[in-house]
DOSE-971897 format. One record per residue (C-alpha): x negated, z, y negated; residue number from 1; residue in three letters. Coordinates in steps of 0.1 Angstrom, whole numbers. Layout:
N
- c1,c3,c2,vextor,torro
- X,Z,Y,NUM,ALA
...
REM end
This chain:
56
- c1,c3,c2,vextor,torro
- -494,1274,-818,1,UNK
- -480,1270,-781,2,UNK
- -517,1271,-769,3,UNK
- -527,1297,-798,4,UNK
- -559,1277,-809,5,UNK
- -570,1267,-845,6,UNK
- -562,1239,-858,7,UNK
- -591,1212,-860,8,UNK
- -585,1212,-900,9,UNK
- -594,1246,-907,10,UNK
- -628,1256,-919,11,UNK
- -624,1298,-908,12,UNK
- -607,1292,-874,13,UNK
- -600,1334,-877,14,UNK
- -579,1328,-907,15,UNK
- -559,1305,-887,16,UNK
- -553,1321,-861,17,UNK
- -542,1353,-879,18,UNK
- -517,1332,-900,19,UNK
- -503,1320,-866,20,UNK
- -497,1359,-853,21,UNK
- -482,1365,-884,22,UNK
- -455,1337,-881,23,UNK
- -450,1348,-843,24,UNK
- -441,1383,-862,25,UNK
- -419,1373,-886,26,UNK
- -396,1351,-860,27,UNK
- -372,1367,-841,28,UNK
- -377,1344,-818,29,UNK
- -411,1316,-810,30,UNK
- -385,1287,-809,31,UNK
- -376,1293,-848,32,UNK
- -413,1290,-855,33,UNK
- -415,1250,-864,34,UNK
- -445,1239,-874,35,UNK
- -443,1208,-898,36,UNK
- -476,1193,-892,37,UNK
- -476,1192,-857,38,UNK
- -461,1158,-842,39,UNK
- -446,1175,-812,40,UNK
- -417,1181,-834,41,UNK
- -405,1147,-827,42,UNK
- -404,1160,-791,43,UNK
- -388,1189,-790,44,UNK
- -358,1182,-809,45,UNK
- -335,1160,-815,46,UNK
- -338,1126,-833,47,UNK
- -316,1115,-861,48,UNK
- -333,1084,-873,49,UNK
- -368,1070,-873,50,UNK
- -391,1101,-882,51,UNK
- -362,1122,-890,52,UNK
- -348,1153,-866,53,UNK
- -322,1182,-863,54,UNK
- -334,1213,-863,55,UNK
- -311,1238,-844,56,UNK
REM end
């Protein structure tokens, strides 16, 4: 989402993208927008345990 492109999973790459402007709507603010797939998660926050994180 950082980079606004569709994921390499999707088959209609315009579906995906619209789904990402809609959760950039509905957050108050980008940071609260976590997306589960992505493995970057384990990046940008903070780790608990092996594969495991707090979200703040």
């Amino acid at each position: 989402m950082d980079t606004h492109k569709a994921i390499a999973q999707t088959l209609d790459a315009a579906s995906n993208l619209r789904a990402q402007d809609r959760m950039r709507s509905l957050a108050s603010d980008p940071r609260l927008v976590v997306t589960g797939h992505d493995p970057a998660v384990f990046d940008r926050f903070p780790k608990v345990s092996d594969r495991i994180v707090r979200i703040e």
